[in-house]
N, C-alpha and C positions, 0 to 999 in steps of 0.2 A: 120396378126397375131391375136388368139385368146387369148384373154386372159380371164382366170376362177377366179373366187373367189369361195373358201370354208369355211365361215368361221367356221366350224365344221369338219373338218377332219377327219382321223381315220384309224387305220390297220387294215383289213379285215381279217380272218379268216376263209374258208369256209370250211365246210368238207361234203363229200358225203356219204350218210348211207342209207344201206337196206329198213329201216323204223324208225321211233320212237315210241321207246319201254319206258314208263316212270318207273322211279325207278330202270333200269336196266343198265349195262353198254354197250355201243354203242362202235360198231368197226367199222371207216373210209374205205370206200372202195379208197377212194385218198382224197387229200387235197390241197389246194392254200394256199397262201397269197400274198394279195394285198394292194397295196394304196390304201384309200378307202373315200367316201364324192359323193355327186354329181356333184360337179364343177370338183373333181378330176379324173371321169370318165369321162366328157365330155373329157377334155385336153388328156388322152388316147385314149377316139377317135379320137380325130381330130389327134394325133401324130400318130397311129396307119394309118392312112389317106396320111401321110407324109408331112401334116402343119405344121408351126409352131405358139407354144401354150406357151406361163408362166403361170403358175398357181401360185395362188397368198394363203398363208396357212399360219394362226396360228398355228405354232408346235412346241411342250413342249415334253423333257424326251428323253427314249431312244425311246417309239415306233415313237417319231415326227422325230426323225432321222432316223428312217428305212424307215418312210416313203418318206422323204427325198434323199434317197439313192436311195430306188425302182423305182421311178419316174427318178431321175436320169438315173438309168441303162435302160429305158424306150425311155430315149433322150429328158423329157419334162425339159422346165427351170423352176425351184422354186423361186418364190419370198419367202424367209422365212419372216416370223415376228414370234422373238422368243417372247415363253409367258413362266409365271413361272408355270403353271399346265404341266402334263402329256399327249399327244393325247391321246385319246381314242382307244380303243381296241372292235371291235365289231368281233360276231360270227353267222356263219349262218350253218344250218342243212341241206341239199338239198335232198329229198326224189328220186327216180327213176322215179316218175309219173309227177314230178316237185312240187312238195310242195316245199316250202322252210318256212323254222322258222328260224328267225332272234332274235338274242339278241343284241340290241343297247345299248354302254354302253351311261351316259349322256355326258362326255367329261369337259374337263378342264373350271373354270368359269374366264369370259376375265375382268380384270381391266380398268377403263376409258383412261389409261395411254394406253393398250395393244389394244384396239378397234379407238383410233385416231391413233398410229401408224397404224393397218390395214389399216384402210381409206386413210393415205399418203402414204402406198406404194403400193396401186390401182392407184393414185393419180398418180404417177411418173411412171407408166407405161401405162397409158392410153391412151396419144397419141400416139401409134404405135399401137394401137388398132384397127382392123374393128368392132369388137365385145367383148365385156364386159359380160360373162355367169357368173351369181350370182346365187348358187344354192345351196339350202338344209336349214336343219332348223339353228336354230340359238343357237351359245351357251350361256350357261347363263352370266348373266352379259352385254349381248348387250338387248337393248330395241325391242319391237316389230316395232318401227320407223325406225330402222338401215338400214333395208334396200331403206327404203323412200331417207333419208340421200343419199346411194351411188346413188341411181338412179338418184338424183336431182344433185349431181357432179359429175357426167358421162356425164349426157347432159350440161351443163356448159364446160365441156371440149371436146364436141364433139362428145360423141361417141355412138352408138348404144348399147343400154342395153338388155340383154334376161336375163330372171328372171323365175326363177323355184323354189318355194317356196310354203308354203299353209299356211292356217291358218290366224290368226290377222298378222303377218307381212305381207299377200301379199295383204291384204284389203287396210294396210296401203299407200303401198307401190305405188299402183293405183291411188292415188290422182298427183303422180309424172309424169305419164302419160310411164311406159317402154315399150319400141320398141315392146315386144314380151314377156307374161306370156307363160307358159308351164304346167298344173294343168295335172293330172290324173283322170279318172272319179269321184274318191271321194272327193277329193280335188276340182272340180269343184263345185260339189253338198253340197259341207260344205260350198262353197263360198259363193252359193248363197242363203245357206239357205233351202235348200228343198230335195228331192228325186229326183233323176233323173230313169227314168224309160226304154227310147229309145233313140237312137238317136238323136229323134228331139229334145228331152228336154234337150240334151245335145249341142245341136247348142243354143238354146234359154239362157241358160246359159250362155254361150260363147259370146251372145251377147250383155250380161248385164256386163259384166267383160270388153268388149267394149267401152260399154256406161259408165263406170266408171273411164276408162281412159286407158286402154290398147289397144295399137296399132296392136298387133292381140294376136290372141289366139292359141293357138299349144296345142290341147286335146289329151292324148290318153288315149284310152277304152281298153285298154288288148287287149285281144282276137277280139274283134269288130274292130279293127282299130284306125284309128285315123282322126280327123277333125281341118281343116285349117281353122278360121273365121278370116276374114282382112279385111281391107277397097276395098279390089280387088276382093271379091267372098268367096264363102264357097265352100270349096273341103271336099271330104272324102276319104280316104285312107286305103289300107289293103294289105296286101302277106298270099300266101300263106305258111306255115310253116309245116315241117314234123314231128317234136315231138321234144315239149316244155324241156330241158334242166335245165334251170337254168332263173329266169329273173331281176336276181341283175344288175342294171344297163342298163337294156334295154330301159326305157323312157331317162336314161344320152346319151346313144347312139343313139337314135331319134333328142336329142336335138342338139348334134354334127355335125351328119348329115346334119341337117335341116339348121345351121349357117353355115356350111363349103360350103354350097349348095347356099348360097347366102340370104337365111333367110328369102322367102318373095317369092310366086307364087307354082305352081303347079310343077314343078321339085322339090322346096324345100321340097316341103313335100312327094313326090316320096322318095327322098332320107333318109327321115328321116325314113320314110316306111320300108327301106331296111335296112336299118342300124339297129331300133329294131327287127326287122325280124330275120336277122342274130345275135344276141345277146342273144337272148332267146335261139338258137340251140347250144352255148356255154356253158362250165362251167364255176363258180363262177362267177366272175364278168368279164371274159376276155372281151374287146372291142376288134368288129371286126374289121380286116383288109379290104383293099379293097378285095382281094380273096375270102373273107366269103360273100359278097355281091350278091344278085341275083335281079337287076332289072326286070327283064321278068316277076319274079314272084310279081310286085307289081302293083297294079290298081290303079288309080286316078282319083276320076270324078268329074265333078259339083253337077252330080245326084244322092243327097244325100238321101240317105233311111232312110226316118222323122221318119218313122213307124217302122222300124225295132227295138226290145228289146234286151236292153242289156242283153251281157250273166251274167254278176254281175250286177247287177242293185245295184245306190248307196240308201241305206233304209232312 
């Protein structure tokens, strides 16, 4: 069993449009709604996968019971921890070319009373855990330590932690020593303090986020692929993809992949390969199925290309 923590939540709203025209009114060419957070797409991948997953969610109002429901009809289990705010309500704009424009709203502020409930009902489903995915920013009212906090009682209770976060929480959080960071090229390159330019400097990154107490590192560079650094080797990884859709949730479905895959060697990160692979050729934020899956189309090797530039380099 997987189990997710979000502690930011949120109902997703995507709509698909010709282009964006500002000042003007925009006509949908179709539309979703989803449960929405990063722990919360992980658990649709892995459910989508046919594991089984509780997600674990502060949710307030009527959107925290829709979200409640959609997940539900999904087949994932909710750990609810009710709060007195409202989830959040976020909207995203998806262009044809794959732009997307996101509006994140900030989301409900959590009480000291509403954030140690969270913690004890992680707490009471932890042991039937293989994995603990902790993902996304944090709402207000939790300290940038919080996440340190659950990483440090997960491993007390046993359990392997993967942590997908950026910023002062995930610096913090490294002192705690989690199984498995997950950064994106930006959030790598914020981490560390600098530019990242290539590839290589994105392994060297990864290995200072090592050196500070992460048990591996699970990169992904967009379009460039993605890099495995662990105490076992440095892999790089990539598929090939026929045109970009949508990539709401594509690093949550790398990270599913990659834990559902067993979370550690050169299959894990095949899988995770594939799984954003297929996520990006999606709309809104759907998680793929196994169906949507094409291994053939994914590469793994030891022989990383140091030198190769990213197609975004982070500034």
């Amino acid at each position: 069993m997987l189990l997710t923590v979000t502690p930011n939540p949120s109902l997703d709203r995507t709509y698909e449009i010709p282009a964006i025209e500002r000042g003007e009114v925009l006509r949908a060419t179709a539309e979703r709604m989803d449960p929405g957070g990063k722990g919360v797409n992980v658990s649709r991948a892995v459910a989508a996968a046919g594991h089984r997953t509780v997600a674990v969610l502060p949710l307030g109002g009527a959107p925290g019971a829709l979200v409640a429901d959609l997940l539900a009809g999904q087949g994932i289990e909710v750990a609810r921890v009710p709060v007195a705010g409202a989830t959040r309500s976020n909207i995203a704009l998806a262009e044809p070319d794959g732009t997307l424009t996101k509006i994140n709203a900030p989301g409900p502020e959590l009480t000291a009373a509403e954030s140690e409930s969270l913690l004890s009902t992680i707490r009471s489903h932890a042991g039937s855990a293989a994995w603990i995915a902790c993902c996304g920013s944090l709402p207000r009212g939790l300290g940038a330590d919080w996440y340190a906090e659950l990483v440090a009682r997960a491993h007390r209770a046993g359990t392997r932690i993967a942590l997908d976060t950026s910023g002062p929480s995930l610096l913090a959080a490294l002192r705690e020593r989690p199984d498995v960071v997950k950064p994106n090229a930006e959030e790598l390159g914020q981490a560390v303090g600098r530019p990242l330019a290539t590839v290589g400097d994105a392994v060297k990154a990864a290995e200072e986020l090592r050196g500070q107490g992460a048990g591996a590192v699970l990169a992904s560079l967009g379009a460039d692929g993605q890099l495995l650094v662990s105490a076992a080797g440095t892999y790089f990884g990539f598929a090939r993809v026929a045109a970009v859709r949508s990539n709401v949730g594509a690093g949550d479905a790398s990270l599913a992949g990659f834990l559902a895959a067993g979370g550690d060697g050169a299959a894990a990160l095949a899988a995770a390969v594939a799984h954003g692979a297929a996520a990006v050729q999606l709309p809104g934020s759907v998680m793929p199925s196994p169906a949507d899956l094409e291994p053939s189309a994914v590469t793994v090797t030891t022989d990383v290309p140091l030198d190769r530039p990213l197609t975004e380099p982070v500034p």
